[in-house]
ZAMARGU-4260 file (C-alpha; in steps of 0.2 Angstrom, whole numbers, plus 5000, padded with zeros to 4 digits):
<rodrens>
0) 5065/5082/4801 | 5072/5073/4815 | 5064/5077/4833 | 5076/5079/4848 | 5074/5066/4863
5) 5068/5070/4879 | 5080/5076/4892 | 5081/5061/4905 | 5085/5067/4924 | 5098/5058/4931
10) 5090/5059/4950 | 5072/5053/4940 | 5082/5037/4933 | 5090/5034/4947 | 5073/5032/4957
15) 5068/5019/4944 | 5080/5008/4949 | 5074/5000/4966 | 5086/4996/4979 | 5084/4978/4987
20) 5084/4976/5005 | 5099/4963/5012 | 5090/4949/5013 | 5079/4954/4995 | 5098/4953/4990
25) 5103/4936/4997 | 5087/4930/4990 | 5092/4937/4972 | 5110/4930/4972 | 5102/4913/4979
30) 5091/4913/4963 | 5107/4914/4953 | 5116/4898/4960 | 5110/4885/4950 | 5115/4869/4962
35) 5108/4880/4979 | 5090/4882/4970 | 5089/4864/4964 | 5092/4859/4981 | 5080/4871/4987
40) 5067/4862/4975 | 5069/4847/4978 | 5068/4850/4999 | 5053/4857/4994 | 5046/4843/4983
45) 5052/4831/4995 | 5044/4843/5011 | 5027/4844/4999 | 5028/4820/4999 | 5031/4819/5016
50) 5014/4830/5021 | 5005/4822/5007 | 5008/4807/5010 | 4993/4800/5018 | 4982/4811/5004
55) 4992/4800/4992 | 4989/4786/5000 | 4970/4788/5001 | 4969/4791/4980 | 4978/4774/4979
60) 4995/4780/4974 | 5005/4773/4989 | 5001/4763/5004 | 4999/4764/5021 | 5016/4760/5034
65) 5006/4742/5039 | 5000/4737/5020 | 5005/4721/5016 | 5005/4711/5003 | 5009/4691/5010
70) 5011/4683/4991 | 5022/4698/4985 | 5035/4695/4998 | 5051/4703/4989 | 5042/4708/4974
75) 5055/4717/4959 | 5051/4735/4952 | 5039/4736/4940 | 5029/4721/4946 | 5011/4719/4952
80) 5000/4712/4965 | 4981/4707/4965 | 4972/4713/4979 | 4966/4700/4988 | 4946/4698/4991
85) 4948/4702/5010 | 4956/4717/5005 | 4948/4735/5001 | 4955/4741/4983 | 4965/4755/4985
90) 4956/4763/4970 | 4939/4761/4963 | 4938/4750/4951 | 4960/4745/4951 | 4961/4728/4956
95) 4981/4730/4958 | 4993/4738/4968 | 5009/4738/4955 | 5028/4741/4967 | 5037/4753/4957
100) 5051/4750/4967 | 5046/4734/4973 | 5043/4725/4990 | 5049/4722/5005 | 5053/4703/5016
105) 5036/4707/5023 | 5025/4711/5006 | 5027/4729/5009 | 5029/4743/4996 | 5045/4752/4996
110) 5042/4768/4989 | 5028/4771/5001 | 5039/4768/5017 | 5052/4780/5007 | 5039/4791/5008
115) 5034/4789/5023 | 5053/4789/5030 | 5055/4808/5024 | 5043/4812/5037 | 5055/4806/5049
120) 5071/4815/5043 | 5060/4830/5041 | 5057/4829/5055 | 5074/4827/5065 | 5081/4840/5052
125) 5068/4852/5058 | 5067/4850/5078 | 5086/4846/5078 | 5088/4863/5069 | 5078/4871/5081
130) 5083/4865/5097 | 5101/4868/5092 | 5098/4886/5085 | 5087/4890/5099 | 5099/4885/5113
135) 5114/4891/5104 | 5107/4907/5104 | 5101/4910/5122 | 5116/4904/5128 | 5131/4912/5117
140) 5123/4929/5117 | 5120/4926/5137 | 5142/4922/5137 | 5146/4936/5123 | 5136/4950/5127
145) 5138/4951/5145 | 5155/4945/5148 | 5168/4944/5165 | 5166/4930/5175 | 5149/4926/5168
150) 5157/4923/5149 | 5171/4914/5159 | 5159/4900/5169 | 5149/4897/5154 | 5165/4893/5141
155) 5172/4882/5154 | 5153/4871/5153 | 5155/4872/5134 | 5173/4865/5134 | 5169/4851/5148
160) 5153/4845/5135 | 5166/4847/5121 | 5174/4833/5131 | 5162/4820/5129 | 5158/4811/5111
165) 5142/4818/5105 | 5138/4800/5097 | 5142/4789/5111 | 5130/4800/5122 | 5116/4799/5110
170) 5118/4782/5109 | 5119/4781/5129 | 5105/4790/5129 | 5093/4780/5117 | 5101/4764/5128
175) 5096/4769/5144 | 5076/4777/5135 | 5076/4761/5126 | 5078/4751/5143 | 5064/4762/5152
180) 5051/4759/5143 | 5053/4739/5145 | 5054/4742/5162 | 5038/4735/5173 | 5037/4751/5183
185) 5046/4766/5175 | 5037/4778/5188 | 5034/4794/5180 | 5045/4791/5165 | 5028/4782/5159
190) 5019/4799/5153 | 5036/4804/5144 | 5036/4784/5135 | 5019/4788/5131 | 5023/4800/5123
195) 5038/4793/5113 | 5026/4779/5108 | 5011/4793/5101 | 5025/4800/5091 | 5032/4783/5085
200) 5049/4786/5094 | 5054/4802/5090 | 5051/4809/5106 | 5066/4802/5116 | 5076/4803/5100
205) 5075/4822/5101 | 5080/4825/5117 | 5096/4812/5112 | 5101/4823/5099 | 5096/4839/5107
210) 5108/4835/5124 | 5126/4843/5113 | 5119/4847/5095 | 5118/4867/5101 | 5137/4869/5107
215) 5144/4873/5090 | 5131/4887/5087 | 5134/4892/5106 | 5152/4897/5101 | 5149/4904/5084
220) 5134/4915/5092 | 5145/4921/5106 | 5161/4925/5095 | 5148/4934/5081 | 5142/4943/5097
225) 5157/4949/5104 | 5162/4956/5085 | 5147/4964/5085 | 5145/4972/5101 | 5159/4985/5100
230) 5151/4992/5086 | 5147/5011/5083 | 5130/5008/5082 | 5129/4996/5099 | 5140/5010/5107
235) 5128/5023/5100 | 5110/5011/5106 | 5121/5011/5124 | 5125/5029/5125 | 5107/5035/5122
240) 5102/5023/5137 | 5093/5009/5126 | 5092/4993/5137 | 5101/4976/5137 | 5086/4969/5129
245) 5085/4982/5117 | 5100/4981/5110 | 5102/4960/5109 | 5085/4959/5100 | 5085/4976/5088
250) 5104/4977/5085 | 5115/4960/5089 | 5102/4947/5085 | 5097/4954/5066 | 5115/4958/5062
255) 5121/4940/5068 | 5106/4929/5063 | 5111/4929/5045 | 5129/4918/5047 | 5118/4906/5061
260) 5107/4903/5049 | 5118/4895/5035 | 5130/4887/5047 | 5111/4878/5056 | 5108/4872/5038
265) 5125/4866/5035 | 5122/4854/5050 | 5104/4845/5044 | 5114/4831/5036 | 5123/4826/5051
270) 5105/4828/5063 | 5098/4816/5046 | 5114/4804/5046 | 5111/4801/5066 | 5096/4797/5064
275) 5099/4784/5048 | 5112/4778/5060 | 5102/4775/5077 | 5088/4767/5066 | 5102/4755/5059
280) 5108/4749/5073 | 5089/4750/5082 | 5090/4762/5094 | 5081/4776/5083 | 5062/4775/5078
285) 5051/4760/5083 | 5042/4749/5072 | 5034/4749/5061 | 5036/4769/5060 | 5045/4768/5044
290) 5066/4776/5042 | 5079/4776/5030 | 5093/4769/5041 | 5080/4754/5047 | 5074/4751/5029
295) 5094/4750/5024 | 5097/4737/5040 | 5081/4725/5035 | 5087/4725/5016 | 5107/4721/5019
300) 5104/4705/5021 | 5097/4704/5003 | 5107/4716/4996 | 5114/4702/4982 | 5097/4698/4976
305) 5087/4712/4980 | 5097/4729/4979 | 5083/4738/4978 | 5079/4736/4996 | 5095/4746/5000
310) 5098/4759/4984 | 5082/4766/4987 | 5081/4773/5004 | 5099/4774/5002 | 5099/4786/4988
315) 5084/4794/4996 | 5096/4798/5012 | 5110/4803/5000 | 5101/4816/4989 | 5092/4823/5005
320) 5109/4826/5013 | 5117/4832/4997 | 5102/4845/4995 | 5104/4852/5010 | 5122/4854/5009
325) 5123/4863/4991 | 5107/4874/5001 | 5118/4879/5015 | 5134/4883/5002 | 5123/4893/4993
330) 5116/4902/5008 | 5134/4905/5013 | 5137/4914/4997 | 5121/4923/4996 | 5122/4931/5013
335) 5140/4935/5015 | 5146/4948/5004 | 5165/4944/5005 | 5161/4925/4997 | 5154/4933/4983
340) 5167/4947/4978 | 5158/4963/4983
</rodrens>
């Protein structure tokens, strides 16, 4: 005798299935690209190293920015070094401190100043972001929401800046910082050096990078803003009498954050790249506050006999900057609907 199933209520299955949230969406369909949640792992991993490092470097694992070893001066991978009797071991009871990736000219390890370089890029990847997204946001929504001559004045800023090379004025900038702080008397310019010296030269490299890196986002804020803003549901915020503030920070900003976002994150690599580039040619962070770009410039010059020097912060840079751009592509995909055929 076979017993009949249960009738099953469409409306009761249908409550089962729970409805995501937009951004509970974007996350699902981030999960689901392969390349974008790599990435995201390995920011994280390499996020997780930079704010470890000086935990890693009190259970012996790496060394400190200043550890040097004088008799391992450009030391091969996989060699290592006796500590010397003056020296405190960097383990109890290790007696050496083996260079997975070797030394440097001056004896010291160059996975622990990779380590310490991501604090860097971190670093400028982060407050670049910021500066630009903060910036691009106050002023495009000021130009697109309000309009007239107001919109008007504030392009014609944005097209004079678009006038002037973004790198050469960073670089201007760093010249003229750089020549202040070996001035005798730099007036009250020495609180702001003091700073840049506390922070290892990362102070004045931030304001560099901050002076044009928010134009871009001021444009693409404005332009989401004034698709945006005509709307049924700003007109309807607007007839009810809602306020400008209101509508800008309930209506505009969450429906226009989204796109921000990913475009913000498809810039990090070029805020990284500057940086690497600055330090190159040195005027980015001061010695001996460890970066990619001045590891690569102290390791060309050995670059035959010791390749090391060069593939490791160099790789180090390159899978940073990849990671970040797979991140923002997949973010891209995730958040609009159009890229991912719904």
């Amino acid at each position: 005798m076979t017993s009949l199933s249960q009738p099953v209520s469409i409306g009761a299955a249908t409550a089962v299935k729970k409805s995501r949230s937009a951004w509970g969406d974007a996350w699902h369909q981030l999960t689901r690209n392969r390349a974008a949640l790599a990435s995201l792992i390995f920011i994280l991993l390499l996020i997780a190293l930079a704010l470890g490092a000086d935990v890693l470097r009190d259970t012996g694992f790496i060394e400190g920015i200043n550890d040097q070893h004088r008799d391992s001066s450009l030391a091969p991978p996989l060699t290592c070094a006796t500590m010397q009797p003056n020296q405190q071991p960097y383990a109890p009871g290790s007696p050496q401190f083996c260079f997975v990736f070797g030394a440097d000219a001056l004896g010291r390890d160059v996975l622990s100043r990779t380590i310490y370089g991501a604090r860097v890029s971190l670093a400028v990847a982060l407050i670049g972001a910021t500066i630009s997204l903060g910036l691009g946001i106050v002023y495009g929504v000021t130009a697109g929401y309000y309009g007239g001559w107001v919109d008007n004045l504030m392009m014609r800023v944005i097209d004079f800046l678009y006038g002037i090379p973004s790198l050469v004025l960073v670089i201007l900038f760093q010249t003229f910082f750089k020549s202040l702080e070996r001035s005798d008397d730099p007036g009250f310019a020495h609180y702001l050096i003091e700073i840049d010296r506390s922070m290892g030269g990362l102070f004045f490299l931030f304001i560099a990078m901050g002076a044009l890196s928010w134009i871009d986002m001021a444009r693409l804020t404005r332009g989401q803003v004034l698709a945006y803003k005509q709307r049924e549901f700003v007109e309807s915020a607007r007839a009810i009498g809602a306020s400008d503030r209101r509508i800008i920070f309930l209506h505009l900003l969450p429906n226009i954050l989204g796109p921000l976002i990913v475009a913000e994150t498809l810039n990090i690599p070029a805020y990284i790249f500057t940086e690497a580039f600055l330090s190159f040619i040195g005027l980015g962070v001061e010695p001996p506050t460890p970066s990619w770009g001045s590891m690569i410039n102290a390791g060309r010059d050995s670059l035959t006999a010791f390749p090391n020097l060069i593939l490791i912060p160099g790789a180090a840079l390159a899978l940073t900057t990849l990671a970040f751009n797979f991140l923002g592509d997949g973010l891209r995909d995730a958040i609009d609907p159009y890229l991912r055929g719904k």
